[in-house]
Structure formats: structure tokens, C-alpha cells
N, C-alpha and C positions, 0 to 999 in steps of 0.2 A: 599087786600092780606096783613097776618100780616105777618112781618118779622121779624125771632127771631134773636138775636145777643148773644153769647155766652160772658159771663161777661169776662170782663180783669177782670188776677187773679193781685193783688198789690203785687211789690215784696219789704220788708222789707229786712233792710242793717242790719246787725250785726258784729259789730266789732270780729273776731274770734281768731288774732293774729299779730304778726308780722314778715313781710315775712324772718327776719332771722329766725323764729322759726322755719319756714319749710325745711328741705334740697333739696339740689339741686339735680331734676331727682330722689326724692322720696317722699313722704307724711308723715301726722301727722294728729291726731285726735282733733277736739275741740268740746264740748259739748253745742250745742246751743239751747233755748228754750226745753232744756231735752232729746235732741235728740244726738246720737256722732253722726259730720259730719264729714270723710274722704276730709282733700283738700291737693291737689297734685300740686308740684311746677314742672313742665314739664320743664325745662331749655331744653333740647333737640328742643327741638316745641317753646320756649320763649310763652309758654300758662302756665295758671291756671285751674286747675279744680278743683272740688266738691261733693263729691258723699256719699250716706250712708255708714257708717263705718261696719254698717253689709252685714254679707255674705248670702246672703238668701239660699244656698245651706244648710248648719250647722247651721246657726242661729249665729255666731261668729262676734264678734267685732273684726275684722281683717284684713277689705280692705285698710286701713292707712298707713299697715304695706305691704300689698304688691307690686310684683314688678310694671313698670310702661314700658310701649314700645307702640311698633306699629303693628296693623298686615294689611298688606298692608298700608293704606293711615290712618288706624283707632287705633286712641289713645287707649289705652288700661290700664286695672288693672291688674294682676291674685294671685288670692288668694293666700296668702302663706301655708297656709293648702292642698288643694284638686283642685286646679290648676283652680279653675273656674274663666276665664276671664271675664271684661265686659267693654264696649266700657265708656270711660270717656265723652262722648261728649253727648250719649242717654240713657246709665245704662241698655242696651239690652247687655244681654250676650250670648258673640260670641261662647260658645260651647256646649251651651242647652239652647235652645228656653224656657226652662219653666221656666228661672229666669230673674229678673231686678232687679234693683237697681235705685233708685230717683239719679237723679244730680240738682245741683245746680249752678248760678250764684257767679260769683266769681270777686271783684273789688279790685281793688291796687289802695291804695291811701297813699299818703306822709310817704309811709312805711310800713301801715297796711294794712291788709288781711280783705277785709267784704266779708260775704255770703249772699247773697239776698236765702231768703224764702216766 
């Protein structure tokens, strides 16, 4: 019997910023390998997160700039445009099933901000 193994994907560090650049209990955009990543300083939760800066409902480079909460136990984005939430932890948005958003890994190190892709 073969047995398939599904490949680890490698995750690449990327220096993105430094964590003063980000405010506390909101976000900012960095442009990584060509891409904007939305990463969010959650002081509230003492977490980091990471997620695409667009809004796949409009297509907007906008998630960076929106708000940042909880609904129930789940971290949360919502667009400052057209209110579409999405969970910061999966990038499944909490209030239409038909969008996502990529998240990302997120590390503090002696200051700075790296996103693993």
C-alpha cells in the first residue's frame, strides 16, 4: 500500500516592520514579495496577526485600515468600506460564506515584525 504524504509547505520570515510602526488595537499595510499584507497588533488579545490587505468583496486595499474586535471568542477584521468581517485567525468571513482572505504567520523578534509566507 503507497502512502501519500501531503508536502510541508516552508514558511519564509520576512522582515515587514517594526512593532512601533503598528498601533495598538489596529493595523497597517506592508508590501511583501509584491503582495500588501494587512498585520494587526491586537493589544487587546496580546496577539499578532496577518492577513491580505484586500477586501475580496470590492477588490480594495482596505483590510489594514479596518476595525479590529471579537465576535464571540473570534478575532475579527471589518472592512471599513461595506462592513465585511473576517475572522483574523482563518480569513473565513463571518458574514458571507462566499469570501476569504489568506492569513498569515506572524513573529516578534527583538522589535521587529516578520510575516512567514
Amino acid at each position: 500500500m503507497e502512502v501519500l504524504v501531503a508536502p510541508k509547505h516552508e514558511i519564509t520570515w520576512h522582515l515587514a516592520c517594526r512593532v512601533d510602526d503598528i498601533p495598538e488595537d489596529g493595523g497597517a499595510c506592508a508590501l511583501i514579495e509584491g503582495k500588501q499584507i494587512a498585520i494587526y497588533n491586537f493589544t487587546r488579545r496580546g496577539k499578532w496577526y496577518a492577513t491580505d490587505n484586500e477586501c475580496p468583496h470590492r477588490q480594495q486595499m482596505a483590510l489594514s485600515r479596518g476595525m479590529i474586535g471579537s465576535q464571540a471568542d473570534e478575532p475579527k477584521v471589518a472592512c471599513p468600506f461595506h462592513k465585511k468581517t473576517f475572522s483574523l485567525q482563518t480569513g473565513q468571513c463571518l458574514n458571507d460564506d462566499s469570501y476569504q482572505i489568506n492569513t498569515y504567520s506572524v513573529k516578534i523578534k527583538d522589535g521587529k515584525v516578520y510575516i512567514g509566507i
